[in-house]
N, C-alpha and C positions, 0 to 999 in steps of 0.2 A: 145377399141371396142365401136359402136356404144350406146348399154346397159348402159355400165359404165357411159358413157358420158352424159346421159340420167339421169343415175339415182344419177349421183353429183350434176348436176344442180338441182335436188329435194331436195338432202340433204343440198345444198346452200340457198334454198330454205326455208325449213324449220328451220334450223337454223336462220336466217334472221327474222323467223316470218310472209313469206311472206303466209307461209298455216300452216295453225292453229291447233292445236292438234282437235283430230276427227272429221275434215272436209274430208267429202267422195274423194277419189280420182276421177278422171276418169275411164268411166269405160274400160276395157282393146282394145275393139275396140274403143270407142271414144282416148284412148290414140293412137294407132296404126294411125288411123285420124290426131289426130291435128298434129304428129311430123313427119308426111308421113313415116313409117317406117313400119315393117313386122311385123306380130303377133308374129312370134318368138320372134323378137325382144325384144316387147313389155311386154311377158311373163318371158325375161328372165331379163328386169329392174324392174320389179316388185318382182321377186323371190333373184332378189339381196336387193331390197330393204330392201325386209322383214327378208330377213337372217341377215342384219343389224341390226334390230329392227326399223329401221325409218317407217313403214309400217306396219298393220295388215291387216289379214282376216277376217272379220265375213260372216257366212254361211248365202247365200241364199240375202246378200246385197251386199257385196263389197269390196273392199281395204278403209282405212283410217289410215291417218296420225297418229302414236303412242302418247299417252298420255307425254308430257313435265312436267317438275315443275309444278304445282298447280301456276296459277295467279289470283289474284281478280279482276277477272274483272268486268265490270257496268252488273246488269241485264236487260234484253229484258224484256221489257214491253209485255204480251201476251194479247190481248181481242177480242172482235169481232168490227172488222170493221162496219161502216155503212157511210151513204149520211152524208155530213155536207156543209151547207150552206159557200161560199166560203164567204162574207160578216161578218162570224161568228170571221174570222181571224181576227185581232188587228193589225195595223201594228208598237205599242208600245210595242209590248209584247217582252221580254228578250233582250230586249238591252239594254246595259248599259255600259256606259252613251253614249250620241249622238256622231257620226263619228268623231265629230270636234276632241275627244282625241281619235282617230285609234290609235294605237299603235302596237307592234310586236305581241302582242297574240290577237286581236281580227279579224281582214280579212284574210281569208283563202291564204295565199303567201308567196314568199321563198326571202331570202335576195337578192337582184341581185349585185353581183360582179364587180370588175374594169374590169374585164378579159372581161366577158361576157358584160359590155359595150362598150369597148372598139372593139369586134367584132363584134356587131352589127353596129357601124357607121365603117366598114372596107366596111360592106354591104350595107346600107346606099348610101355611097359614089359610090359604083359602078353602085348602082343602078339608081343613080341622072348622073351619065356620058351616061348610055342607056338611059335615059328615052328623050331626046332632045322634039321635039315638043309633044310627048306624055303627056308631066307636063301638058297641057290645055285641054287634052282628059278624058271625063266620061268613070268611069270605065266600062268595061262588066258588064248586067247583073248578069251572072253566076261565074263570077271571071276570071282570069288571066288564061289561058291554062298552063303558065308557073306554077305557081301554086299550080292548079289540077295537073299536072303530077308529080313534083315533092314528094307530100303530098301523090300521087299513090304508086311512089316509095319508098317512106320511109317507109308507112303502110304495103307493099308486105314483108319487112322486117321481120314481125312479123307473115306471113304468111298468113297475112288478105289481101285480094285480091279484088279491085275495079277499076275501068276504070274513067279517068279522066273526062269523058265526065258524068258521073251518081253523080258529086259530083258538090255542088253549096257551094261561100265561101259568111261568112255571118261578120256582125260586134260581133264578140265574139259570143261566148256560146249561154249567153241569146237570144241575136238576133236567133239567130239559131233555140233556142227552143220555141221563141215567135211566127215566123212566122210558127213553126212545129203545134204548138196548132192551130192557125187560120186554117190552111189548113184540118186539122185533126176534126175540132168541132167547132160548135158553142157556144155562148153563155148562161150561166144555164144549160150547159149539165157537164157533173161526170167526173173527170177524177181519176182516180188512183193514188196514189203516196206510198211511202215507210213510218213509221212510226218510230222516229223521218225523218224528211224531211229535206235540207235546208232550211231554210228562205226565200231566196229568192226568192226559184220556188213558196212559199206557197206566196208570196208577188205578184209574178208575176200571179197568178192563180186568187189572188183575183182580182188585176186592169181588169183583162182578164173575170173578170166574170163566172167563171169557178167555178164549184162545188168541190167535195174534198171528198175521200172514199179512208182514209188511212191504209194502209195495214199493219201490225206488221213488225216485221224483226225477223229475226230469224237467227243460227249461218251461214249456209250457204248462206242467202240472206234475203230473206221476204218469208212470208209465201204464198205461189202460189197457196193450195187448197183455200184458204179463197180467192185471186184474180179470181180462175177457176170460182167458185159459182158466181162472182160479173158480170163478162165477159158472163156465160152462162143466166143470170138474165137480163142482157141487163139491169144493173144498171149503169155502168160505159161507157163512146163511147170513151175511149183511158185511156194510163198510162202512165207513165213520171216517169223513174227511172233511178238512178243514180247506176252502176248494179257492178261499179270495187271502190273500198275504196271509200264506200258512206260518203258522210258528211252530219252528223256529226260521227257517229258510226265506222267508215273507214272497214264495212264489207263489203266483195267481193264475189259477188254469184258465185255457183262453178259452173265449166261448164257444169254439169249438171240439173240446175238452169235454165242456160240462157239460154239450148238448150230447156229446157219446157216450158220457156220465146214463144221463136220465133215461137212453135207447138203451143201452145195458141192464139198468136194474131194471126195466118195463121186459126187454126180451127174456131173460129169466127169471123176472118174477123175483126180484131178489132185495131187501129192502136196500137201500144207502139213507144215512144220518148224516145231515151237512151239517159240520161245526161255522158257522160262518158268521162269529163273535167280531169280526174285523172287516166284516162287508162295509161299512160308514165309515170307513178311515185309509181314504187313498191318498197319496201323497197329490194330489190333484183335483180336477172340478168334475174326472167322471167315474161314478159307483158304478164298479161292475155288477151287472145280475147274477144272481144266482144259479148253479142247477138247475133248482126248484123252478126256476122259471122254463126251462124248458120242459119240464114234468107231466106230460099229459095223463100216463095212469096211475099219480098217487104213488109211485112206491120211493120215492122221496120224502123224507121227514127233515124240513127245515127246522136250523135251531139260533137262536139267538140271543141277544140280552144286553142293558146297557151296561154293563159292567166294566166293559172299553172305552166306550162313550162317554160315561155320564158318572158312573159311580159305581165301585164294586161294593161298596157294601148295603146297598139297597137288595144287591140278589133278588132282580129281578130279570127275568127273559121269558121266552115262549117258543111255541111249538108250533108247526104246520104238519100235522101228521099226514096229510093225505087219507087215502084210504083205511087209515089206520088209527081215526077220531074219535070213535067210540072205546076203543079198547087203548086209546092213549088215555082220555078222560076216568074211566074206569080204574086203572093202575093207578094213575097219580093220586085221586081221590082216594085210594087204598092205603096210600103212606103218607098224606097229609094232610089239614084240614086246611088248605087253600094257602092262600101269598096274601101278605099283609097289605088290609085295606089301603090305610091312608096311604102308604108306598105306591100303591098300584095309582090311585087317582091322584095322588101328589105329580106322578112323572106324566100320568094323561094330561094334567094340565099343563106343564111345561112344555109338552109338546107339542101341543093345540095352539098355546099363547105364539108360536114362531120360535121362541127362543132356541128350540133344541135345533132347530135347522140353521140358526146364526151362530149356535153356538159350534156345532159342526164345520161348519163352512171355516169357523177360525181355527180348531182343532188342526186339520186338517193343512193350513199354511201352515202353522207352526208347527206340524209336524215332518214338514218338508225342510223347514228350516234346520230343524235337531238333528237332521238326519245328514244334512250336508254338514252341518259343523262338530256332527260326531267322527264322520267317517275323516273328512281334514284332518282333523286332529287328532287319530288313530295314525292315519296315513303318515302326517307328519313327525310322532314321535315311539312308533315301533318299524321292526325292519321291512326291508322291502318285500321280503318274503310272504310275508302276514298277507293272508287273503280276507279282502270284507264284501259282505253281499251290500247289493243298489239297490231297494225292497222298491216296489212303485205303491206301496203302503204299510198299514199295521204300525207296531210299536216296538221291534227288536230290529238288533242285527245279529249277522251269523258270520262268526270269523274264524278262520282256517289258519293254525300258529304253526308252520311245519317245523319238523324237530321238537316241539313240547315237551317236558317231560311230565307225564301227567299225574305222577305219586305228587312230584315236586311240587307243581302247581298246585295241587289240591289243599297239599300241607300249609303255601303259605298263603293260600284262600283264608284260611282258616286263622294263620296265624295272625292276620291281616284284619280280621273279622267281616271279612268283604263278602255279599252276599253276591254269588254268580253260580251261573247253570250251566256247568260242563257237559260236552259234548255226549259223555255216555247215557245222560239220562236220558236220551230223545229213541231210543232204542234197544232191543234185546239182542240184538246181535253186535258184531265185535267189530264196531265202527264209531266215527267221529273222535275218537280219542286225541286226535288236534285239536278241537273246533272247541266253542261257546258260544256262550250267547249272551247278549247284554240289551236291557231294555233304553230306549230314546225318550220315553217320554215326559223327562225332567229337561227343563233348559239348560243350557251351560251358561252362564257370563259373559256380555258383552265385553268387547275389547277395552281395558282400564276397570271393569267392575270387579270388587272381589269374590275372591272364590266363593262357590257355594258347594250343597253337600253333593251334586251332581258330579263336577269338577274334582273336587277335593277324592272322589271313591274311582273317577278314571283313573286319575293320575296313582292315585294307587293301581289298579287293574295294570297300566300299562308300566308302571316300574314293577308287578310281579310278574307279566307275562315276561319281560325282557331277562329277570334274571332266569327265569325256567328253562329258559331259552339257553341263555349264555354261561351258568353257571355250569364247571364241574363237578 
């Protein structure tokens, strides 16, 4: 029956880690919403649920996810937001040591496969036989129609629904998000973000001129009374959040979050930029929606790209401007002369052919598996002390080392040539100075295989956080 069916994929769900011990459910008509299905229905997957124990009631709020094992996880930083000088940001801060030694746990990305090379030049190839005098042609402004429709049709999948014609493709993410800011604000004007933040949007906000009024976070997302106040204050003229396994923290605002998300920026008329690079990558079988999905006036600008996906160095992703389609078109067409042909219908095709959805589908296990035998084996060979976050997706973790010392560690980051992203870069104020962050998306060794370079850069990680620790 429909119910059951319903309410395994929750239990799949939750087992997985994909939704977190007392995070709010949906509520029973937004659930009846998002899975098109009858309140019956609805009432009788939730009444299985709870007969189960995977679900509770509390009076007068809601269903939530039953309490699991006790994990130690990092603590949320709580304070009061306020303005900060986007100039205030350091663009030295918590990197350690410089790009040149990138290694598997420092940039946020997943091993890429023989397999998954090897079908890309299948695509590739086909696409260099269409493309005949087209190779000499500037791309469309707005992208390939090929494209957009394809990227329509995969998205309808998840029951998030767009028309080719309202979606513009950009070079990756950032491009996406950079011409979102331009169109959206000017210069020394506030923008909103999540607290810890990525790096890079706070890197990008600075070059962009852009002010900065970071928001805490909290279990189900960031804290939205403390965003309401900033919106209704006309201190902030947009927000920039990364809304499905944020990085670095990999929390994902519940959908009832993101639906007060979109009644916010609609009531004051105030744009929001979803970063949502890590919507296709839950530790599990269910892709949360987006904001954007609850967006009825446009003033949501969804942004994306497969760069987590599929490949960063194709730099490719796109845009959902909303209300704000012509004058996104307009901007980006002003500083580029489009995104590379054959890239753009090379990945239409892989798309279309199924693979990107099988090849997701195993992404996706295996990134539940990296994830449990990362944390294991964190758990197993640093102290008890050390906090690590449970992501229910994305591709990092975020660990809490109390007592750190963080000159010391930095030093022998460096001495180590170990590439990792300390805790102070994720913000401009004077927090996480325990914490870091380490990417999953490399395998470790099966039990008896030799090390690899995954293995080989924890095992350092974890004999330099130990001495940081214990050394006088």
């Amino acid at each position: 029956m429909r119910y059951k069916q319903l309410a395994e994929q929750y239990i799949a769900d939750i087992q997985s880690g994909l939704l977190a011990a007392q995070v709010r459910m949906p509520s029973l008509r937004q659930f009846a919403q998002l899975h098109q299905v009858s309140m019956t229905t609805t009432l009788n997957c939730y009444q299985h649920l709870e007969s189960q124990g995977w679900i509770v009631a509390k009076p007068q709020s809601g269903y939530y996810v039953a309490q699991r094992s006790t994990l130690r996880l990092p603590d949320l930083a709580q304070f009061e937001s306020q303005l900060a000088l986007a100039s205030d940001y350091s663009l030295d801060k918590g990197n350690a040591p410089d790009s040149q030694f990138a290694g598997p746990l420092g940039y946020s990305r997943f091993e890429v496969t023989h397999k998954l090379t090897s079908q890309m030049e299948q695509s590739f190839r086909r696409t260099n036989r269409r493309l005949g005098e087209r190779l000499n042609f500037y791309p469309t402004r707005q992208g390939e129609a090929m494209l957009r429709s394809v990227l329509s049709a995969h998205f309808a999948n998840y029951s998030f629904h767009f028309t080719a014609e309202q979606l513009a493709i950009t070079n990756g993410c950032m491009d996406a998000i950079r011409t979102a800011i331009e169109v959206c604000t000017q210069p020394d004007d506030a923008i909103a973000v999540s607290s810890p933040c990525f790096n890079g949007l706070l890197t990008l906000l600075r070059e962009m001129s852009r002010n900065i009024v970071e928001i805490p976070s909290v279990d189900s997302g960031i804290d939205l009374d403390q965003l309401d106040h900033h919106m209704q204050q006309g201190t902030v003229q947009a927000g920039l959040f990364c809304t499905t396994h944020m990085n670095p923290q990999g929390i994902t605002m519940s959908p009832s979050q993101k639906q007060r998300l979109a009644k916010m920026a609609s009531r004051y008329e105030i744009p929001v930029i979803e970063d949502d690079v890590y919507m296709e990558l839950p530790h599990g079988n269910t892709v949360p929606l987006p904001a954007k999905y609850y967006d009825k006036s446009g003033y949501i600008l969804w942004c994306g790209s497969v760069s987590k996906t599929l490949a960063a160095s194709y730099r490719l992703g796109w845009c959902l401007p909303g209300r704000y389609l012509n004058q996104y078109l307009s901007k980006h067409a002003a500083g580029c002369f489009g995104v590379s042909l054959p890239i753009q219908l090379a990945v239409a095709d892989f798309i279309d052919s199924g693979q990107y959805a099988r090849h997701l589908k195993t992404q996706r296990f295996d990134l539940l598996l990296h994830k449990r035998r990362y944390r294991e084996y964190l758990q197993q060979h640093l102290p008890e002390t050390v906090r690590i976050s449970d992501p229910a997706g994305g591709l990092v973790l975020w660990l809490q080392i109390p007592g750190m010392d963080e000159a010391k560690i930095k030093s022998l980051l460096i001495g180590a040539k170990l590439d990792i992203r300390l805790g102070e870069c994720f913000t401009l104020r004077d927090l996480y100075r325990d914490s870091l962050r380490i990417n999953i998306g490399y395998a470790l060794p099966e039990p008896g295989e030799p090390d690899n370079a995954a293995k080989c850069a924890l095992d350092t990680l974890i004999a330099v956080v130990n001495r940081a620790i214990t050394d006088e």
